[in-house]
C-alpha positions, 0 to 999 in steps of 0.5 A: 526567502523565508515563507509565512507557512510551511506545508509538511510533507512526509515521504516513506518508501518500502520494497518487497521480495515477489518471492516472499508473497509467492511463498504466503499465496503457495501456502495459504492461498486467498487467506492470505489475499483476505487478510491483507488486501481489499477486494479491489486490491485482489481484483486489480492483482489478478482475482481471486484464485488466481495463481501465484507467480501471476498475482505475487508481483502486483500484491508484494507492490500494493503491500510495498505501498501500505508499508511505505503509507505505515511510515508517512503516518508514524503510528505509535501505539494504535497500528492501522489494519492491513485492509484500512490501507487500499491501493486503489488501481484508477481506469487510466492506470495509476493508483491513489491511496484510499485509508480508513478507520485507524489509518484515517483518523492518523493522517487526520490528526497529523494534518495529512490530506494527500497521499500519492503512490508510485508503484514498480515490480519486477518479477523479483522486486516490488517497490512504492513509494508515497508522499503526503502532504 
């Protein structure tokens, strides 16, 4: 069955060691958390000062996610800012992908729209997983 258009969509996954964002937020505390994360993205991980064994799962799975949004977007030479890529946690639980700057204007030119995230940590392991249409 042939189609009269095609709709791309791009997939991208990463994992993330809990214990490396540990180590990070042991060694560097909200430094870390400001350079990397939103304060929304702080908020729904545990707030700020909170400790590390309580944040590392949610934080490594929201950096999982900005990974895996680095690949669905393929930047070549202009790399988006860890914070124009939020993890946006809705009331009812699940999470949406929210770009900005760099990050928007490379989905906007690669014809993406949605983006969809999946989240899962254990307290070893953080995965996501996105795609976008």
């Amino acid at each position: 069955m042939s189609s009269r258009w095609t709709l791309e969509v791009r997939v991208g996954i990463d994992a993330q060691p809990v214990s490396e964002v540990i180590a990070a937020l042991e060694q560097h505390g909200d430094a870390y958390r400001r350079r990397l994360f939103t304060d929304h993205e702080v908020r729904s991980s545990g707030g700020w000062g909170a400790d590390a064994a309580t944040s590392a799962p949610r934080l490594a799975a929201r950096f999982a996610a900005k990974e895996a949004v680095l690949k669905v977007l393929r930047p070549d030479t202009v790399v988006p800012g860890w914070r124009e890529i939020e993890v946006v946690r809705m009331p009812a639980g699940w999470c949406r992908i929210v770009l900005s700057g760099r990050a928007e204007r490379l989905a906007e030119a690669a014809g993406l729209t949605e983006f969809d995230v999946s989240l899962s940590h254990t307290v070893d392991l953080a995965v996501a997983a996105v795609v976008a249409a």
